[in-house]
C-alpha positions in Angstrom: 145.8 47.7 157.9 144.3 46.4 154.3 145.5 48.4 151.2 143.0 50.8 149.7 141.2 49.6 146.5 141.1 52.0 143.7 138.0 52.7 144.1 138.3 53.6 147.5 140.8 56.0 146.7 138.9 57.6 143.8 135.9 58.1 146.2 138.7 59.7 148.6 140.0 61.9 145.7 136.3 63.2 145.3 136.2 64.5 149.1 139.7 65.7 148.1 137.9 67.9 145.9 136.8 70.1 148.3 139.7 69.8 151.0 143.2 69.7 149.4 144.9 68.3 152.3 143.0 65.5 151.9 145.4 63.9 149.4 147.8 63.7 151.6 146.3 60.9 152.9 146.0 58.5 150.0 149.2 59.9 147.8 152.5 58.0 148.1 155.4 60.3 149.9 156.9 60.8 146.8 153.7 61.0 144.6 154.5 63.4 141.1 151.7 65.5 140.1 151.5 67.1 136.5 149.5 69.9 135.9 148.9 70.9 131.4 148.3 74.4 132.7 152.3 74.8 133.6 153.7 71.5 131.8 155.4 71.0 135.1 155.8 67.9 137.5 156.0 68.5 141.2 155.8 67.0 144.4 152.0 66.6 146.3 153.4 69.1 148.4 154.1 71.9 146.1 150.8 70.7 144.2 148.9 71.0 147.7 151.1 74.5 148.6 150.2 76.1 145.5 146.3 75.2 146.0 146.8 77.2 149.4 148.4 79.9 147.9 145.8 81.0 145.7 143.4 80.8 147.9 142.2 77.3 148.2 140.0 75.2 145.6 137.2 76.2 143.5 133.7 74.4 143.6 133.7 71.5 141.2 130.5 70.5 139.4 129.8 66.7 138.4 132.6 65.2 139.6 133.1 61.3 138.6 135.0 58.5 138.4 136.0 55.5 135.8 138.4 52.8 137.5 141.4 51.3 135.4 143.4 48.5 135.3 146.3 51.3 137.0 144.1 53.6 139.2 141.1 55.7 137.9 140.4 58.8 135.9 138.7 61.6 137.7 136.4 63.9 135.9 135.2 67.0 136.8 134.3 71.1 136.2 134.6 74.7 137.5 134.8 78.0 136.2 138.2 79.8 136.7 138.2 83.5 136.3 134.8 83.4 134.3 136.0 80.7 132.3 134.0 77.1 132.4 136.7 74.5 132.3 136.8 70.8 132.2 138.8 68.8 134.3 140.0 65.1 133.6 142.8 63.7 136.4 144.4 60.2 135.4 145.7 58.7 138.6 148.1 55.4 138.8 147.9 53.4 142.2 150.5 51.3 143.6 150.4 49.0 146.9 147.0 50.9 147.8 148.5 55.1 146.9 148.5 57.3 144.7 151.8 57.4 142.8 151.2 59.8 139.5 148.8 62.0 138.8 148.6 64.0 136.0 145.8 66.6 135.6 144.4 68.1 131.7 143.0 71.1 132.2 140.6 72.6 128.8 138.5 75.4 128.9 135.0 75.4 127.3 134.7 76.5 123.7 132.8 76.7 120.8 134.4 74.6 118.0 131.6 74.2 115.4 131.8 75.9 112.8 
């Protein structure tokens, strides 16, 4: 079977979006996944586990892509207990998977002053 181009995998992670298992398709076995709201690395598995637990996924809103030389950067937003928030995911691919992910997480705010 060919290896997946990045860009095939970034359109993956977008249907990932709404269907968590998802990413166990295109994620390596041993895959990390960082999240800024815990400043914790984990498996896909405890990632994916943790998604379940609470309940499954919220709906994202203008969800994108940019490819890299390493992967891509997803981009995306949801609201989160009345909070809009803004997503950005940088991904690293290796031999056609997902090998590191590591997810920023900001809520929406009003900075000007």
């Amino acid at each position: 079977m060919a290896e997946k181009t990045n860009e095939e995998i970034a359109k993956h992670w977008l249907r990932a979006l709404t269907d968590v298992d998802v990413f166990y398709e295109f994620c390596a076995p041993d895959c990390k996944v960082w999240h800024s709201s815990d400043d914790k690395w984990m498996t896909v598995k405890e990632a994916i586990d943790a998604v379940h637990s609470r309940g499954g996924l919220p709906p994202f809103r203008n969800s994108r892509y940019t490819l890299t030389d390493k992967g891509f950067i997803m981009q995306t937003s949801t609201t989160l207990d009345g909070t809009n928030v803004h997503i950005v995911q940088v991904a690293v691919v290796k031999d056609g998977k997902v090998v590191s992910a590591e997810e920023y997480i900001g809520p929406e705010m009003d900075i000007a002053v």
